[in-house]
PDB file with SEQRES, HELIX, SHEET and CRYST1 records, atoms N, CA, C and O in Angstrom:
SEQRES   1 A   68  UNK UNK UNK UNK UNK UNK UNK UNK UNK UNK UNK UNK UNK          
SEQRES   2 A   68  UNK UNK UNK UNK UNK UNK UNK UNK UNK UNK UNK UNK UNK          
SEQRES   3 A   68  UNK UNK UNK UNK UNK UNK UNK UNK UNK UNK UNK UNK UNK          
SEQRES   4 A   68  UNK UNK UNK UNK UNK UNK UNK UNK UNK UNK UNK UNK UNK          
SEQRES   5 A   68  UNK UNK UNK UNK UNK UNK UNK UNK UNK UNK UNK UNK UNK          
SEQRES   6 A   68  UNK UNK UNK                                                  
HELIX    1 AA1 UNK A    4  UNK A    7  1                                   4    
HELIX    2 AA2 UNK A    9  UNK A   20  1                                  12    
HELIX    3 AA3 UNK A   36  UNK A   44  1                                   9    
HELIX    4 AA4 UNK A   50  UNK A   56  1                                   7    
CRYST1    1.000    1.000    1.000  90.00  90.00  90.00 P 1           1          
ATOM      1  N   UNK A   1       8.073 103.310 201.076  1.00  0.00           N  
ATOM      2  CA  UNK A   1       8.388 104.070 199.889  1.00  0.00           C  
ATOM      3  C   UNK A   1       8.758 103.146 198.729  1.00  0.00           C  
ATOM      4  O   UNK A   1       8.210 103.326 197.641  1.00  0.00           O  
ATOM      5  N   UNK A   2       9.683 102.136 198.900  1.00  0.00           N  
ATOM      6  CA  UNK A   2       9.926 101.132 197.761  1.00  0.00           C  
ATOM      7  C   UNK A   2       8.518 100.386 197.624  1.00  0.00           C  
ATOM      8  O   UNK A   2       8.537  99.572 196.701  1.00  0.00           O  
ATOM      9  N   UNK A   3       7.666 100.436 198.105  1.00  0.00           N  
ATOM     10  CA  UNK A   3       6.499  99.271 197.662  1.00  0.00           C  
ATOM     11  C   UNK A   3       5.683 100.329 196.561  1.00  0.00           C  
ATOM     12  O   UNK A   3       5.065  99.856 195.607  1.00  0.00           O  
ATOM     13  N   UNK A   4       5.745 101.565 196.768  1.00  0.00           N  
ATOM     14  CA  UNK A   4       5.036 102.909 195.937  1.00  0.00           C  
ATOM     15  C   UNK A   4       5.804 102.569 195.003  1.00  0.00           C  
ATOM     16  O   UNK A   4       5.148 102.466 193.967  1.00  0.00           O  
ATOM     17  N   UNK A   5       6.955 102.326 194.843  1.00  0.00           N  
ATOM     18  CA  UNK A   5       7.566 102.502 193.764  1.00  0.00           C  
ATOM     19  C   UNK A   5       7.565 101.233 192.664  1.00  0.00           C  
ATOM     20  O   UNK A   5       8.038 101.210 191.527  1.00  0.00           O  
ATOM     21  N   UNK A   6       6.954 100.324 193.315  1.00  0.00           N  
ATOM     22  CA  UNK A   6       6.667  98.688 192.856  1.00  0.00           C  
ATOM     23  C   UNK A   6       5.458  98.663 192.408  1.00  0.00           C  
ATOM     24  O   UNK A   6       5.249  97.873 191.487  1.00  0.00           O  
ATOM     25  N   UNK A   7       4.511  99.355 192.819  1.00  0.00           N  
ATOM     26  CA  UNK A   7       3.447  99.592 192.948  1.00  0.00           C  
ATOM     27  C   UNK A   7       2.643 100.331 191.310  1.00  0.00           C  
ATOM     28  O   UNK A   7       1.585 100.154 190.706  1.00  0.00           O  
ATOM     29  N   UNK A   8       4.161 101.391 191.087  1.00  0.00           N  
ATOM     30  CA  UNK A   8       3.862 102.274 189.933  1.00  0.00           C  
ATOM     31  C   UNK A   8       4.516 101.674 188.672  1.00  0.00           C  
ATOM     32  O   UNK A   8       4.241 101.810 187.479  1.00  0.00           O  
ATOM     33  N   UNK A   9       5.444 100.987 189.294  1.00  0.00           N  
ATOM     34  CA  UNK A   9       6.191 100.135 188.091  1.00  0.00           C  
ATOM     35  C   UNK A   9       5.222  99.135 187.950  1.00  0.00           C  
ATOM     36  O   UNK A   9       5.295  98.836 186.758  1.00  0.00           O  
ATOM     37  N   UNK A  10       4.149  98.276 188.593  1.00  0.00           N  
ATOM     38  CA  UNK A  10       3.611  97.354 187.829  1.00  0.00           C  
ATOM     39  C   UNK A  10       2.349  97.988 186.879  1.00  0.00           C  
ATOM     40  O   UNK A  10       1.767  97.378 185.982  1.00  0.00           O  
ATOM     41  N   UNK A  11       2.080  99.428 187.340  1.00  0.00           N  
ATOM     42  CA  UNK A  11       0.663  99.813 187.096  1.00  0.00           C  
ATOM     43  C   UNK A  11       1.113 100.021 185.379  1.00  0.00           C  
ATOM     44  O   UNK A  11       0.473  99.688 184.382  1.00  0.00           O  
ATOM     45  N   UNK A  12       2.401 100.672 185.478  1.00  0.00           N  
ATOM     46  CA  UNK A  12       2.761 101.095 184.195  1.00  0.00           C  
ATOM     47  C   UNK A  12       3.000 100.197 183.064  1.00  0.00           C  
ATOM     48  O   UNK A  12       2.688 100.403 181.891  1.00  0.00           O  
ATOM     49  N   UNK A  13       3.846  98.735 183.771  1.00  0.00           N  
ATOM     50  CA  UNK A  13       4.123  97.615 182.780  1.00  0.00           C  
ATOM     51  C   UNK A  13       2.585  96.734 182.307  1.00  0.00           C  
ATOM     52  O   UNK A  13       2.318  96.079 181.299  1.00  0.00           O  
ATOM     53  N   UNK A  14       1.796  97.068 183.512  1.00  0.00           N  
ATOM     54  CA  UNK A  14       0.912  96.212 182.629  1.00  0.00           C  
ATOM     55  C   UNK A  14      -0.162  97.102 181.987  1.00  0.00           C  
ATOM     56  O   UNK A  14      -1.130  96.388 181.726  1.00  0.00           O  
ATOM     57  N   UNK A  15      -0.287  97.848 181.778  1.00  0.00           N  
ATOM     58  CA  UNK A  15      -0.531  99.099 180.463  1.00  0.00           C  
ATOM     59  C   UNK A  15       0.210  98.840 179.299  1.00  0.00           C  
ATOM     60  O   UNK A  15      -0.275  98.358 178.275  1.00  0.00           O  
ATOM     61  N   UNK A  16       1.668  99.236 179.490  1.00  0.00           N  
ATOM     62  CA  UNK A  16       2.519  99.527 177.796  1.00  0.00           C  
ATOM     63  C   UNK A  16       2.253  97.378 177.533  1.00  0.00           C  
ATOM     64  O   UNK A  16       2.483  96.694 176.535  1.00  0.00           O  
ATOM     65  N   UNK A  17       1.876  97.094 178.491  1.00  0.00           N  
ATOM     66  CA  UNK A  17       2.015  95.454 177.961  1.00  0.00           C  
ATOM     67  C   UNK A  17       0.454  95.203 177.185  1.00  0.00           C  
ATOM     68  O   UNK A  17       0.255  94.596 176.133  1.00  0.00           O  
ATOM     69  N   UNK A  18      -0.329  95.724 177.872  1.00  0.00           N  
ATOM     70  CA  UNK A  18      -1.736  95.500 177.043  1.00  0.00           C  
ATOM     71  C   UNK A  18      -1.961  96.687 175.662  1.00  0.00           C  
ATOM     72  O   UNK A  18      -2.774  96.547 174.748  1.00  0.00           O  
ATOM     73  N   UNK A  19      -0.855  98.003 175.864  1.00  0.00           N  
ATOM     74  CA  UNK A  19      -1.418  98.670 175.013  1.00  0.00           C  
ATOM     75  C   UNK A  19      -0.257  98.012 173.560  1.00  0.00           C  
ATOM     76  O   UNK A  19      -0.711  98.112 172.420  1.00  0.00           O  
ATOM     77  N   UNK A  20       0.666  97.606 173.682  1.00  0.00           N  
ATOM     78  CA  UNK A  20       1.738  96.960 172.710  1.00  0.00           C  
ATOM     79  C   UNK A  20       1.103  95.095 172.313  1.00  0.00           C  
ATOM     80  O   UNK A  20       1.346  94.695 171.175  1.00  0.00           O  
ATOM     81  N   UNK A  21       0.423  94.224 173.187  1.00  0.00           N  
ATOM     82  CA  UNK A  21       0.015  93.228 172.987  1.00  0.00           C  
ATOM     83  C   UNK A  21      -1.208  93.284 172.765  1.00  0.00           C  
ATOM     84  O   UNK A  21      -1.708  92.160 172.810  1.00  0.00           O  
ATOM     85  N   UNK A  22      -2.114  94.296 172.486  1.00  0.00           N  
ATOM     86  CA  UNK A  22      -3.648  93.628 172.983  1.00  0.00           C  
ATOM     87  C   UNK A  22      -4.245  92.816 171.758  1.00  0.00           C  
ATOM     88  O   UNK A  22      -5.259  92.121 171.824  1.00  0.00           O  
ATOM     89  N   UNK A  23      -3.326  93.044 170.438  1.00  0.00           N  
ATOM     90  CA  UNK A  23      -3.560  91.885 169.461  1.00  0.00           C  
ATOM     91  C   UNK A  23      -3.322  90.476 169.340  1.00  0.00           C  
ATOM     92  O   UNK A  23      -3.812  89.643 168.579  1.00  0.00           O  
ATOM     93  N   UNK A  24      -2.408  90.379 170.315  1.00  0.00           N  
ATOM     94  CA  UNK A  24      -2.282  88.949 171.298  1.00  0.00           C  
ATOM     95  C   UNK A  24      -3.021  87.974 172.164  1.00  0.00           C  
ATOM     96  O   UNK A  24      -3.369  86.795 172.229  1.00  0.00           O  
ATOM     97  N   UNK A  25      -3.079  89.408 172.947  1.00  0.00           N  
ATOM     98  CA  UNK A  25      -3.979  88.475 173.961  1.00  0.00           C  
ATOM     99  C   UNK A  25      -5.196  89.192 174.004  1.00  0.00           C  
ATOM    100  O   UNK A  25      -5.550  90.316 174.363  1.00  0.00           O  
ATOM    101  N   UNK A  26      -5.985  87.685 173.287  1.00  0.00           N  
ATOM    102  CA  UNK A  26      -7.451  87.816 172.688  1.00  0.00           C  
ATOM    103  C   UNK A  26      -8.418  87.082 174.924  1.00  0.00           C  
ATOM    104  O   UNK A  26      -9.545  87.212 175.402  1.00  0.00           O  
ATOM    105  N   UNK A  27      -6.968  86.355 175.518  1.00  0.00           N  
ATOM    106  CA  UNK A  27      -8.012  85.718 176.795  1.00  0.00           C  
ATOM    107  C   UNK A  27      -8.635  87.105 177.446  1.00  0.00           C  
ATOM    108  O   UNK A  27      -8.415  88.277 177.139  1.00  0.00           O  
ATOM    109  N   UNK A  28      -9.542  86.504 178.514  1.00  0.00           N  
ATOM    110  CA  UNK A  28      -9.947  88.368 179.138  1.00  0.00           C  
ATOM    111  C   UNK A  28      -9.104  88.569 180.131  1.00  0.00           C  
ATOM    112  O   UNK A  28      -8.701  89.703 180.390  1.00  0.00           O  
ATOM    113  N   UNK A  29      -8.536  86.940 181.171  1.00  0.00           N  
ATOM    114  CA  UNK A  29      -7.797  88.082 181.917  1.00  0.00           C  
ATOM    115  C   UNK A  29      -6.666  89.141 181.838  1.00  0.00           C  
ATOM    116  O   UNK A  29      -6.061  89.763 182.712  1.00  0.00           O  
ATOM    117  N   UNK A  30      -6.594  89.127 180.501  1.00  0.00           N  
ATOM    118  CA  UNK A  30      -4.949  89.609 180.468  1.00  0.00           C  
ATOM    119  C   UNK A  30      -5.555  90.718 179.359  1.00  0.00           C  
ATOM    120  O   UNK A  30      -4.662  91.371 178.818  1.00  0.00           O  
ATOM    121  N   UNK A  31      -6.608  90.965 179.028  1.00  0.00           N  
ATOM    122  CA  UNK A  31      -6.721  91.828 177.856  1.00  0.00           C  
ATOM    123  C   UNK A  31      -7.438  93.290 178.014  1.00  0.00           C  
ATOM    124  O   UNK A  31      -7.993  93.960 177.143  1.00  0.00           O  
ATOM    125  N   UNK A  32      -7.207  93.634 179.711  1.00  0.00           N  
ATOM    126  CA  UNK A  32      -7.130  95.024 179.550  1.00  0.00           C  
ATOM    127  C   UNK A  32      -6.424  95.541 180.760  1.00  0.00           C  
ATOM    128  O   UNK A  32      -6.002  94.834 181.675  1.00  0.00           O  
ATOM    129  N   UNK A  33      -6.337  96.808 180.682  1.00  0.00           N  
ATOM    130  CA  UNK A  33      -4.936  96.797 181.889  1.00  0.00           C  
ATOM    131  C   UNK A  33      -5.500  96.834 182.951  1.00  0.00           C  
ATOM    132  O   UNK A  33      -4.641  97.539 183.481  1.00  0.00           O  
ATOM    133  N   UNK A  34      -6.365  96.649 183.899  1.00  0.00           N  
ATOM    134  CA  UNK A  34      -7.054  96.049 184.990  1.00  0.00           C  
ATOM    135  C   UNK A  34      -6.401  94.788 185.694  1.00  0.00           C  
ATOM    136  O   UNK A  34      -5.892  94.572 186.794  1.00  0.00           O  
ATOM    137  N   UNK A  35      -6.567  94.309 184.942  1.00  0.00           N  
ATOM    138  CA  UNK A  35      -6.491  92.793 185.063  1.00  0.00           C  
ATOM    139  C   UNK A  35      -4.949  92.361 184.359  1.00  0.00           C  
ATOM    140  O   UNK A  35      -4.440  91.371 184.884  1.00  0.00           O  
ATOM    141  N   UNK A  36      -4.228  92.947 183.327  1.00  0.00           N  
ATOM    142  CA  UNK A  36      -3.192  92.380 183.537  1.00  0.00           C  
ATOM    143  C   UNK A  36      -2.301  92.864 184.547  1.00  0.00           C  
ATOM    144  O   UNK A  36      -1.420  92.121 184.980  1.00  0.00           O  
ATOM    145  N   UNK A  37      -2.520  94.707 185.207  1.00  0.00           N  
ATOM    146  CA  UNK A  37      -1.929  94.747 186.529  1.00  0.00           C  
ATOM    147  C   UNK A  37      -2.076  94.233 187.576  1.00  0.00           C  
ATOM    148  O   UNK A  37      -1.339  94.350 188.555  1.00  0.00           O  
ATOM    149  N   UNK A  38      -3.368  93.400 187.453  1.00  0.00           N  
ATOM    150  CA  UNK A  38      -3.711  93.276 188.963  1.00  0.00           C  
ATOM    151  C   UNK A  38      -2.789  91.297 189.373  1.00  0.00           C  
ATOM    152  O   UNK A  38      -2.140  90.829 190.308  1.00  0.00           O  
ATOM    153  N   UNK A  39      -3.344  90.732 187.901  1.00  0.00           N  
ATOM    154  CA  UNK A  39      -2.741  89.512 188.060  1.00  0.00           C  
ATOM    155  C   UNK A  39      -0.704  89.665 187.937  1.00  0.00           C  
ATOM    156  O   UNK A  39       0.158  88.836 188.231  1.00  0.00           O  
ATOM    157  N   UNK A  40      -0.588  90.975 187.425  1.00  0.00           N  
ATOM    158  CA  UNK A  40       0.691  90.865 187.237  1.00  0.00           C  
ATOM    159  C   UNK A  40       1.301  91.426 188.831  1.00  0.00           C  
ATOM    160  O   UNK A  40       2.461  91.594 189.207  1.00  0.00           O  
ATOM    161  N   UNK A  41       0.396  91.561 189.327  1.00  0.00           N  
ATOM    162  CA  UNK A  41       0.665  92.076 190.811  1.00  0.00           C  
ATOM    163  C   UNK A  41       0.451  91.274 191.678  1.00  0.00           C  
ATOM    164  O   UNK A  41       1.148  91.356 192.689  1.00  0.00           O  
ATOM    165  N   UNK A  42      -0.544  90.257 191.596  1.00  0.00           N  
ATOM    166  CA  UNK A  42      -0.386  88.910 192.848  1.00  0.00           C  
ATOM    167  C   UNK A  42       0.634  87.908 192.249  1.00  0.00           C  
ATOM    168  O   UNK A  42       1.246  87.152 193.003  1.00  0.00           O  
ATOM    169  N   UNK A  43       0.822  87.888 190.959  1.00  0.00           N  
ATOM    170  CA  UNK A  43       2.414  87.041 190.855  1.00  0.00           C  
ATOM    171  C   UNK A  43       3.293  87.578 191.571  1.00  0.00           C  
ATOM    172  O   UNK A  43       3.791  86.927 192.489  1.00  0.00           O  
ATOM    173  N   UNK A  44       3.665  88.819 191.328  1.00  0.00           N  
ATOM    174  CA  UNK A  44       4.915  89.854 191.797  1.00  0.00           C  
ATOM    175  C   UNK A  44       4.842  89.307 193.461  1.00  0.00           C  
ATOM    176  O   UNK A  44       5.494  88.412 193.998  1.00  0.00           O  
ATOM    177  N   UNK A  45       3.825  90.181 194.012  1.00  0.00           N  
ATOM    178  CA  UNK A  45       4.293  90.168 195.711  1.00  0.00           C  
ATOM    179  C   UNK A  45       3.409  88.618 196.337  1.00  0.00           C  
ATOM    180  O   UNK A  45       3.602  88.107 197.441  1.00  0.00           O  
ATOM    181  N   UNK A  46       2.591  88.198 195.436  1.00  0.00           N  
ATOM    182  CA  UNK A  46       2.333  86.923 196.084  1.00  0.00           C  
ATOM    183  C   UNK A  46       2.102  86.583 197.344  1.00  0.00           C  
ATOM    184  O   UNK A  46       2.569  85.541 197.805  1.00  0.00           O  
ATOM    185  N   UNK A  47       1.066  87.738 198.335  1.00  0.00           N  
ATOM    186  CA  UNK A  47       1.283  87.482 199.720  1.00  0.00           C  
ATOM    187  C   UNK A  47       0.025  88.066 200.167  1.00  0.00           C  
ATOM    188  O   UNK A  47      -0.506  88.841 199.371  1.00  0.00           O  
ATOM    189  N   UNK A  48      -0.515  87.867 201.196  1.00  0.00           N  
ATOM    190  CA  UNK A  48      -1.468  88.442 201.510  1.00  0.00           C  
ATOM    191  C   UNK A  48      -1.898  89.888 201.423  1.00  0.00           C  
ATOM    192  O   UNK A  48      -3.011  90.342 201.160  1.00  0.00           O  
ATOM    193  N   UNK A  49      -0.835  90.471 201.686  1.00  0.00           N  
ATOM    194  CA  UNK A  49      -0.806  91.960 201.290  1.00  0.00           C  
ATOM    195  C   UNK A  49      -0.549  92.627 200.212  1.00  0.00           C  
ATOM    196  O   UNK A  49      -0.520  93.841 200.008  1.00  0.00           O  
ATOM    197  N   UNK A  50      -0.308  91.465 199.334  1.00  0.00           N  
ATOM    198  CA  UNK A  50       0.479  92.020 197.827  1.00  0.00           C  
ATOM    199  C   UNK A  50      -1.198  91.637 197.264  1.00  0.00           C  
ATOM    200  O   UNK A  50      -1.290  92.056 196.110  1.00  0.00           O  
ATOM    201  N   UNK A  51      -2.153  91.163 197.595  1.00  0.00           N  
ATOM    202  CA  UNK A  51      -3.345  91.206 196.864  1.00  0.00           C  
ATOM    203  C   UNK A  51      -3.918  92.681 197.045  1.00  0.00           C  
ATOM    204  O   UNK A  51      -4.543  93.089 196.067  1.00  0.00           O  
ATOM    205  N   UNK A  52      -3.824  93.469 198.027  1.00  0.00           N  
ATOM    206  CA  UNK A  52      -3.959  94.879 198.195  1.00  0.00           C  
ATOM    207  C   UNK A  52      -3.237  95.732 197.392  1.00  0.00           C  
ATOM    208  O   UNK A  52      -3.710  96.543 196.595  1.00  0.00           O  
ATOM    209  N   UNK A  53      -1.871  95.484 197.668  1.00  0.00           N  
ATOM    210  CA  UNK A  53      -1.210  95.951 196.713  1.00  0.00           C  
ATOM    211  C   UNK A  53      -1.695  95.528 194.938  1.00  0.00           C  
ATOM    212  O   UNK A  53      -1.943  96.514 194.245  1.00  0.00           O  
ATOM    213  N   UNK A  54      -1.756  94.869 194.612  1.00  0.00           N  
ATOM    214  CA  UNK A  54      -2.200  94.603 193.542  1.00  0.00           C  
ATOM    215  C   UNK A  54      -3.688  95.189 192.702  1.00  0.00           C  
ATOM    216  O   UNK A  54      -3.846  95.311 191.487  1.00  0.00           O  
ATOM    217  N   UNK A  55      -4.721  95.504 193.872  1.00  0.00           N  
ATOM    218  CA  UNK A  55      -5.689  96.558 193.437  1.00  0.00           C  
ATOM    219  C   UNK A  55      -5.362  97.688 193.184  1.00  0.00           C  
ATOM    220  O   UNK A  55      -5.751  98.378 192.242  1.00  0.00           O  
ATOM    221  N   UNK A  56      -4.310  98.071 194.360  1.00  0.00           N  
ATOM    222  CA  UNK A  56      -3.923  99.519 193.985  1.00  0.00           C  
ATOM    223  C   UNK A  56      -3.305  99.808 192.362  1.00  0.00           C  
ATOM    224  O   UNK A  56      -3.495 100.704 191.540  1.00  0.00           O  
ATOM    225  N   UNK A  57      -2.476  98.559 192.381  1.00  0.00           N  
ATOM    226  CA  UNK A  57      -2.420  99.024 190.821  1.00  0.00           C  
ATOM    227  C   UNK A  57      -2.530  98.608 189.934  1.00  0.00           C  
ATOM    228  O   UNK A  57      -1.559  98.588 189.177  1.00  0.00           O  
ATOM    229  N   UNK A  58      -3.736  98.063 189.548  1.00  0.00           N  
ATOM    230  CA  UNK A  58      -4.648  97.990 189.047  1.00  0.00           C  
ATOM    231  C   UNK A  58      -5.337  99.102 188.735  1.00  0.00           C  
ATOM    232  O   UNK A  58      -5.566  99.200 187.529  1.00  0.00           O  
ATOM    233  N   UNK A  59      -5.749  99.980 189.413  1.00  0.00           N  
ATOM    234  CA  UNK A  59      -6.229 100.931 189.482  1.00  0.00           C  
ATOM    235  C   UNK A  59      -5.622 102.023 189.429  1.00  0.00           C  
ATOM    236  O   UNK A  59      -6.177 103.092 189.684  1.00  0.00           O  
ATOM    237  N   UNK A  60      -4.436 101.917 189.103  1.00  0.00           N  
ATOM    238  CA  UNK A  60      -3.363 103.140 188.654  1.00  0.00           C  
ATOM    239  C   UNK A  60      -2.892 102.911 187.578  1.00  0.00           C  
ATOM    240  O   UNK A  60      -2.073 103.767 187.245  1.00  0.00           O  
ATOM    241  N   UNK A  61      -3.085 101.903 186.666  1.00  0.00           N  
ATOM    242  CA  UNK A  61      -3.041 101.556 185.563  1.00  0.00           C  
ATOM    243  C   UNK A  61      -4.303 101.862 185.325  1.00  0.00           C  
ATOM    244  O   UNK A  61      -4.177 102.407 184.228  1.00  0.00           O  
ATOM    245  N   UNK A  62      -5.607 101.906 185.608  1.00  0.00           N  
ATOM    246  CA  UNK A  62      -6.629 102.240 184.530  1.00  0.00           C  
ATOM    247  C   UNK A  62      -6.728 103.967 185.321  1.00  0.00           C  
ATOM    248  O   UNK A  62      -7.737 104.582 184.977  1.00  0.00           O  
ATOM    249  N   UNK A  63      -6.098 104.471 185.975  1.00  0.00           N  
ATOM    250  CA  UNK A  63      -5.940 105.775 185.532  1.00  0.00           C  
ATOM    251  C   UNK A  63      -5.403 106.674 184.831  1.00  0.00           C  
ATOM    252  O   UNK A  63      -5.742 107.816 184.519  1.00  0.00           O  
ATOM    253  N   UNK A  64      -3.970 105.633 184.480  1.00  0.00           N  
ATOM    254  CA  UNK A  64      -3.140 105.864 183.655  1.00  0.00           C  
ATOM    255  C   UNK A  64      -3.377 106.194 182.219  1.00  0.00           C  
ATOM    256  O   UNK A  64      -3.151 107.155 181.483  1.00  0.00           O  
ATOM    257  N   UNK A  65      -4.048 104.735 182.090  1.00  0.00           N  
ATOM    258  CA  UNK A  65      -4.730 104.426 180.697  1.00  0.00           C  
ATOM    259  C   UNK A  65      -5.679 105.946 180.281  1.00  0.00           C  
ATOM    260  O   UNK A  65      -5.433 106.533 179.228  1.00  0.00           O  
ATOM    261  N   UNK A  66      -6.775 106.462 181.266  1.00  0.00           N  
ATOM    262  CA  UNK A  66      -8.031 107.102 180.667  1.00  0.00           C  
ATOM    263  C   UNK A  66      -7.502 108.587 180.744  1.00  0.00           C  
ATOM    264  O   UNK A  66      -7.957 109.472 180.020  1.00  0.00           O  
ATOM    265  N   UNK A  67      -6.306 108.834 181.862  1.00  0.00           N  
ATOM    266  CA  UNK A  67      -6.209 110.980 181.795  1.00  0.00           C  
ATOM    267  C   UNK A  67      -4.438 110.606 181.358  1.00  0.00           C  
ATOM    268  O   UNK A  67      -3.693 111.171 182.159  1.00  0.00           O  
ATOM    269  N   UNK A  68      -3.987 110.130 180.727  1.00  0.00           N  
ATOM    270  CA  UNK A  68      -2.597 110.247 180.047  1.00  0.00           C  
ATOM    271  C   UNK A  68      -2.698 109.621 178.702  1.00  0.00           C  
ATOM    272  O   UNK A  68      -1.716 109.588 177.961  1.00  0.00           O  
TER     273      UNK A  68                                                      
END                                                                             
């Protein structure tokens, strides 16, 4: 249950981070929320399983992004 909840907190930070920076960061990995959740998610859990984790939200950040 706490990893869901790690899970939704990164999907969300790296959204309001690309939708508040994206005049910043012009690099690609960081310049759409895909990719800044997903890299902001193998920093976070850094482990073999946190790369899973890290698709997942990835992908809850670009759901976030397109029906909210």
């Amino acid at each position: 249950m706490n990893v869901l909840f790690e899970i939704a907190g990164l999907a969300c930070a790296g959204l309001i981070i690309v939708r508040e920076f994206t005049w910043k960061l012009k690099k690609k990995p960081f310049n759409c929320e895909l990719c800044m959740a997903f890299w902001m998610g193998v920093l976070y859990f850094h482990s073999v399983e946190g790369v899973l984790y890290s698709f997942v939200a990835a992908i809850g950040a670009t759901i976030l992004n397109r029906y909210v």
